[in-house]
N, C-alpha and C positions, 0 to 999 in steps of 0.2 A: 516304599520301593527300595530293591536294594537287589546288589548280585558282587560276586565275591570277585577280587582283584587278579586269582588266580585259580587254574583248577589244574589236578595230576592226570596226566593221559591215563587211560582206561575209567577215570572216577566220572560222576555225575554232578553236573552245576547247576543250583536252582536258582533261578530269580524271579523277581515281586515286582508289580506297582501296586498303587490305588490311583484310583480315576475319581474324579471331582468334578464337579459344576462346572463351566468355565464363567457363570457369570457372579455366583455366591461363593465357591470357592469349597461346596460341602461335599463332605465325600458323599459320591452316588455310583448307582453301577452304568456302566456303561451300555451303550443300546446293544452293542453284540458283543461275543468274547474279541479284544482285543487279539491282532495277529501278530506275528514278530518273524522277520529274518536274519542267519546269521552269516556275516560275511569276515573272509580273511582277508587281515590286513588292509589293503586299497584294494583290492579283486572288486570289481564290481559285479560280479555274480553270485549269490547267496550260496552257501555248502547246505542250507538246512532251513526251512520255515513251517508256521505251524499256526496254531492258536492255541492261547494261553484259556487256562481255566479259574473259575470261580473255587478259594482254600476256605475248607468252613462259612460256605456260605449262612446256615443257621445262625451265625456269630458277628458276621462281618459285614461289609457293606462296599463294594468297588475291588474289592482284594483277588487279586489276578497273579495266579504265582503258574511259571512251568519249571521242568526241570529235562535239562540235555545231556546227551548220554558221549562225552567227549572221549572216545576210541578213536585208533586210529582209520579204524574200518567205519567209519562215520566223516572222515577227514579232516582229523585234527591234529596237528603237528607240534611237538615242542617248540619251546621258543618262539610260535606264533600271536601275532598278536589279534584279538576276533573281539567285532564289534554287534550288537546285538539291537536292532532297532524295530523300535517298539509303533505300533499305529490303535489309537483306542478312540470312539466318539461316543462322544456324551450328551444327549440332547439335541442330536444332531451336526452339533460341531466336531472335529474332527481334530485330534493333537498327536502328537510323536515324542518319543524321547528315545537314548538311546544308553547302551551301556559298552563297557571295554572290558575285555579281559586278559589276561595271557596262559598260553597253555604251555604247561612244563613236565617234562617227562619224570617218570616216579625213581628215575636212579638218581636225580640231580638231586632229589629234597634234604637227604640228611641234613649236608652241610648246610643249607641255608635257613634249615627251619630249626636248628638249634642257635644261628646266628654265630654258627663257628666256622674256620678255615679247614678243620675235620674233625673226624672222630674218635671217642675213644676206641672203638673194634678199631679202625685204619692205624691208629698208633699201637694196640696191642698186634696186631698183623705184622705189622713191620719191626717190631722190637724181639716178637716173639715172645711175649707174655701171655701164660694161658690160663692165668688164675683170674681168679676174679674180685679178689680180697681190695686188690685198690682203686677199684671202676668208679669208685665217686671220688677220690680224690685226682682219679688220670680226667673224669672231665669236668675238675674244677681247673686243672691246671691247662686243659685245651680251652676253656675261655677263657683263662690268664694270659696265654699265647696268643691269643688270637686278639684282646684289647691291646696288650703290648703292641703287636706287628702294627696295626692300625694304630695306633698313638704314634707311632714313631714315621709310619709312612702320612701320615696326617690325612687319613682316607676311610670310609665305611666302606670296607672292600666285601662283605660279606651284603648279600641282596635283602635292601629297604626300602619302603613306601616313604615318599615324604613330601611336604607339605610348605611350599618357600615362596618367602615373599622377595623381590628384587625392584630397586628402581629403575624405571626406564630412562634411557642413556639416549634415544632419537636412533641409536646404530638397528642396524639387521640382524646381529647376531647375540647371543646372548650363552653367556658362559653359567651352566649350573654348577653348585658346589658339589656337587659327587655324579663318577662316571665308573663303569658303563652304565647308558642306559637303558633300560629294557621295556620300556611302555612311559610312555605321556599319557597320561588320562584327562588332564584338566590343563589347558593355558589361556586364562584370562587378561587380558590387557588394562580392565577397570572395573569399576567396581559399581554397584548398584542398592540401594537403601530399598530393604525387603520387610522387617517390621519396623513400625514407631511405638515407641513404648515413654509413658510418663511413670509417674506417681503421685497421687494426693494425698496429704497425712499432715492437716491441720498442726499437728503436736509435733509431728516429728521436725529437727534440724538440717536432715542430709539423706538423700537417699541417691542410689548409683549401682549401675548396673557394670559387670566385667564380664566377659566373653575371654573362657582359656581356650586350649587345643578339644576340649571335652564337652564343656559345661557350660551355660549360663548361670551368671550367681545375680540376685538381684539382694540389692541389702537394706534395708530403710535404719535409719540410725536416728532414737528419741520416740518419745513417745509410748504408744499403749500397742501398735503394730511395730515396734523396734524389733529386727529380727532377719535372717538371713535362710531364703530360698534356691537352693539349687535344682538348674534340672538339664538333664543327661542328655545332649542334644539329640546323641542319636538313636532317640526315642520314638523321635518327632518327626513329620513333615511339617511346613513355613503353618500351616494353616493348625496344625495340631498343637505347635507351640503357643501361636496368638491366645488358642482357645484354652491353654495351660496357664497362662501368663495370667488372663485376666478368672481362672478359676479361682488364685490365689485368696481372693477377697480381704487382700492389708494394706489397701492402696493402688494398688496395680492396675494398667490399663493398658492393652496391647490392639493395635491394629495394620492390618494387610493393605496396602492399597494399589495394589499390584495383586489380582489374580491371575496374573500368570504365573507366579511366582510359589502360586500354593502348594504344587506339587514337588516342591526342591526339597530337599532335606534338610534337616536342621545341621546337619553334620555341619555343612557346607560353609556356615555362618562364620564371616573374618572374626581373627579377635582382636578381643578391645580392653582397655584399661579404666574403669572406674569413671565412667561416663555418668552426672550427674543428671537425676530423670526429677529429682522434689520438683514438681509444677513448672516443669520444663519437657521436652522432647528429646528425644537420644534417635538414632537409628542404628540398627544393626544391618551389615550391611551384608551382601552374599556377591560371588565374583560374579564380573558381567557376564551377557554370553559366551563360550566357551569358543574358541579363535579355533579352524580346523586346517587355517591357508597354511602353518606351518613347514618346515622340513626340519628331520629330525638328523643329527649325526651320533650317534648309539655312541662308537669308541671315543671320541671327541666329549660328549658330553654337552654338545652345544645345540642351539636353536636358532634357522633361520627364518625368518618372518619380513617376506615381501614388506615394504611400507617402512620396516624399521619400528619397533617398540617405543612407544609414546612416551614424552618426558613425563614423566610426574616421581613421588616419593611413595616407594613400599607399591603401584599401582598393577606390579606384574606379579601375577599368583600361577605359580606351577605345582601340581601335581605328577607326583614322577616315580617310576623306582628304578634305582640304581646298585651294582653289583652285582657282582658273579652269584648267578644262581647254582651255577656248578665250580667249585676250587678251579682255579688252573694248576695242574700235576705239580709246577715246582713250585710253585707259591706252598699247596699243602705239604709238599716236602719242607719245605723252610718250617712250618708250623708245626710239624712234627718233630724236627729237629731240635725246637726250642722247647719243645713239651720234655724232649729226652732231656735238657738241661736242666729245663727243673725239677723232671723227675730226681733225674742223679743228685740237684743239689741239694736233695734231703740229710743226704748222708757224708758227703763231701764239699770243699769249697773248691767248687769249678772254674775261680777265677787265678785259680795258683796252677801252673805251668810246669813249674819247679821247687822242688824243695833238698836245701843241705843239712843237715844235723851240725856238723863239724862247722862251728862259730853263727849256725842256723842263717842262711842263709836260702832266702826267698824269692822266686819271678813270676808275676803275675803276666797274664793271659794279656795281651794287648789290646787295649779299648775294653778290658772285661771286668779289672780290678774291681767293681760294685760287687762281683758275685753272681750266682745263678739269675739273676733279676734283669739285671744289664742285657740288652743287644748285643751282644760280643759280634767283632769286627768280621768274625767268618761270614756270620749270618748277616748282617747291615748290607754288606755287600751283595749280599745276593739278592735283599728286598732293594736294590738302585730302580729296577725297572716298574716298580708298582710305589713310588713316593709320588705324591703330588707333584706334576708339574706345574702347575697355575693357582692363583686365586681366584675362587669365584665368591 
């Protein structure tokens, strides 16, 4: 199953499941085409519903893919956030899931989809450069400006998906480490044991499984299966992995015992550090149900939750993305600005102010003396209002 985190007003968004058993956990197809509506934001009334269709079906098995055609003459709005909830039964039983998106108008994407404050064209614009001889070196130097501004404001100011674990503190509120935000997709409170996985290997010393951002790696160490298995989580659904795991045939041995669980992605799976599985049990674990009682404060950056966020370590998992999908004006003026300084400092030392010939006599630029590289104090000043106020 899968549907994209974001889509550009006038383009077309497709998304997937697969439907499964609910009592084996196999993929099957479902007794009728699964339906789906889409709703904006909290509106409780649907903009758009439908039924999803079978994708190669000669090929596949349960695979139910549509695609939405997000114009605004269909009513989609930038910066809106649309959730898409799914209804499929399979042997009678009846299941739901649902998916998030955000919709973003197509003039905002330059700057965020290069992961820059702006552009080379918006720097050559404004400079008045019409050649085109230095366009890889002006947007090398616009993502050198633009990690400097961000290293120094201490902030991912340009718009990121990410993925955070925090302890719960008992409070209601909860401060994330980068703001604004523009979609919560995922806030779990705890956590849930989704496969158990061992290993048998007579010979072998050691074996241990690691869970990164990516990948499970399982490693067995000694022996005649001594040897190292990775595999691409998001390959996988919970049930596609078990049946990867124990295809391996070098020991391995994976089970589900949770079939509700079978349709989660593997993506989803926490990670973990070298959890040893020789003739022992590990579990990998996937965040609990997904918490909707939330309120969100976008410019703040923060999270209110009724009840207050449960003590424990590492037990609060968010999924988020945060920053400017679109520059704010003086912000990309600032990054422009700094683009010009090292453009110029190729050929000049930008941090000299003044120079005498007569007994040579020198004054550097205040706060600048490093050179083109430096923040000089014109510019510091003006990023005051976009530095980190807080730790999160």
């Amino acid at each position: 199953m899968g549907c994209p985190a974001e889509v550009i007003i006038s383009k077309n968004l497709t998304f997937s499941i697969t439907t499964h058993d609910p009592d084996t956990g196999v993929v099957t197809d479902a007794d009728s085409a699964p339906t789906y509506r889409v709703y904006e934001d909290e509106t409780s009334t649907a903009i758009t519903n439908g039924t999803m269709t079978k994708l190669d079906d000669a090929n596949t098995t349960g695979f139910y893919s549509e695609q939405l055609s997000c114009t605004a003459d269909n009513g989609y709005e930038a910066n809106k956030t649309y959730t898409i909830y799914i209804e499929a039964t399979v042997d009678s039983d009846k299941g739901a899931i649902s998916y998030g998106f955000t919709a973003v108008a197509a003039e905002t994407m330059p700057a965020a989809s290069t992961g820059a404050l702006t552009t080379t064209a918006s720097f050559k614009s404004y400079t008045g450069i019409t050649h085109t001889d230095d366009d890889t070196l002006i947007g090398y130097l616009v993502s050198r400006a633009t990690s400097a501004i961000e290293s120094y404001c201490d902030r991912t100011l340009t718009s990121t998906t990410y993925r955070e674990f925090y302890d719960g503190t008992g409070v209601n509120d909860l401060a994330l480490r980068e703001y604004p935000i523009t979609a919560v997709t995922l806030l779990s409170t705890s956590t849930q044991d989704a496969v158990r996985i061992t290993n048998v290997n007579a010979d072998a010393y050691n074996a241990y499984m690691t869970v990164d951002a990516t990948s499970m790696i399982l490693v067995v160490v000694g022996g005649a299966n001594a040897g190292t298995d990775t595999l691409t989580l998001a390959d996988y659904t919970i049930t596609e992995l078990v049946a990867a795991i124990n295809a391996l045939g070098t020991g391995w041995s994976a089970t589900n015992d949770d079939t509700l669980l079978a349709v989660w992605e593997s993506a989803e799976i926490l990670p973990c550090d070298g959890l040893e599985t020789l003739d022992s049990y590990v579990y990998a674990q996937l965040p609990n149900e997904p918490r909707r009682d939330f309120k969100l404060y976008e410019k703040q950056g923060t999270i209110y939750l009724p009840g207050g966020f449960p003590i424990g370590h590492q037990n609060i998992i968010v999924r988020y993305t945060a920053g400017y999908t679109t520059t704010p004006a003086d912000l990309e003026q600032i990054c422009i600005d700094l683009v010009q300084t090292y453009y110029k400092g190729r050929k000049t030392d930008t941090s000299v102010e003044a120079e005498k010939l007569g007994d040579h006599y020198i004054k550097y630029v205040e706060g600048g003396a490093g050179g083109a590289r430096d923040i000089h104090d014109h510019i510091a000043k003006r990023l005051a209002p976009y530095m980190k106020w807080r730790f999160g």
